[in-house]
C-alpha positions, 0 to 999 in steps of 0.5 A: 143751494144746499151741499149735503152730505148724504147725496150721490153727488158726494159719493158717485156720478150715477145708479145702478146702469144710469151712466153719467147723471151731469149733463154736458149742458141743460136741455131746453123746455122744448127738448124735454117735451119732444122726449115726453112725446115720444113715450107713452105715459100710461106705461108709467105711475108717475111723470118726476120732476127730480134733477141732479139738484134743485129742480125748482131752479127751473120753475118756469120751465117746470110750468110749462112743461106740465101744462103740455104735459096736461094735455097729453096724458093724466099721469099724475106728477110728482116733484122732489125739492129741498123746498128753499124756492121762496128764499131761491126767489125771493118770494112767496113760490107756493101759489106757482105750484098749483096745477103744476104738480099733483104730488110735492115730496120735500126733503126736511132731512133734520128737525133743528135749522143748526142740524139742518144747517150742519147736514146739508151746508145750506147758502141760507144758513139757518134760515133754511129750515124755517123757511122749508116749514113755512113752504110746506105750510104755504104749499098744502093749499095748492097742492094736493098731496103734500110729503116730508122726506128724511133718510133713514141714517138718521138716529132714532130719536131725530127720526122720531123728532122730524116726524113730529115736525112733519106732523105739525105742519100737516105733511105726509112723513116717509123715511128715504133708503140711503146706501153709499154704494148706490150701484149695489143690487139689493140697495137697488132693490130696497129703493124701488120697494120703498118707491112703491111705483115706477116713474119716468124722470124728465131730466136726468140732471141739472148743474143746480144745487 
């Protein structure tokens, strides 16, 4: 649902070696858990819920995917979201969330709705960021980590501004590392640093917003 400016979509198709991040079509529930399988997830920190988009479009998928997951190994999972998935529905999505993912890292990405609405060009206008502080709220009774992004582009006083906004609905605050060269090595290397863990992402890409 959100266009923003600071995302490779804008700028590029890929990071680093990736190749191609659009997938020709969707892969199905079934195909995404016969590649989990034919990994062995202790080589990994974290399983990633982050597509090319909005992951949260596919929460049903989602769901059932970690609960296979579940029974196969204790990686702890992680999903990168815009936190908009109660106005994508239509509904209260934070109880969905609970067992489902362990860690939930939601981009705030500015402290007003009309700079939110002015960064990431949302189809919800200005109700996009009250709704994302009232998720995050909602959420941190089901799961038990909780995190608000920002970039790091950001002027230190709006820095300073989503931090405090951050802590006033209980979240964790980390600043993201943006580069418009998404390919160069030292962004990469900044980027992993600032991950702090290796991760195996389940699906390179949706067509979602």
């Amino acid at each position: 649902p959100n266009a923003c400016d600071f995302c490779l979509r804008t700028t590029g198709d890929h990071v680093g070696d990736s190749g191609s991040l659009w997938l020709e079509r969707e892969p199905t529930k079934e195909e995404i858990l016969t590649e989990l399988e034919k990994r062995d997830l202790s080589h990994y920190e974290q399983l990633v819920y982050c597509g090319f988009g909005e992951p949260t479009y596919r929460l049903e998928d989602i769901k059932w995917i970690s609960a296979k997951v579940r029974e196969m190994s204790p990686i702890p999972i992680r999903i990168n979201t815009n936190g908009l998935s109660d106005l994508m529905f239509g509904r209260d999505t934070a109880p969905d969330f609970q067992g489902v993912v362990d860690i939930i890292s939601i981009s705030l990405n500015a402290s007003t709705p009309e700079t939110y609405d002015e960064i990431c060009h949302s189809e919800f206008g200005l109700k996009a960021l009250p709704a994302i502080l009232e998720f995050t709220k909602h959420v941190k009774q089901y799961v038990p980590k909780v995190v608000m992004t920002v970039v790091d582009t950001m002027p230190p006083e709006e820095l300073e501004a989503c931090r405090q906004l951050c802590a006033s609905v209980g979240a964790e605050y980390h600043v993201r590392v943006y580069s418009e060269n998404w390919t160069d090595e030292n962004y990469i290397a900044r980027l992993i640093s600032n991950q702090h863990s290796k991760s195996f992402f389940h699906s390179r890409a949706t067509t979602n917003n």
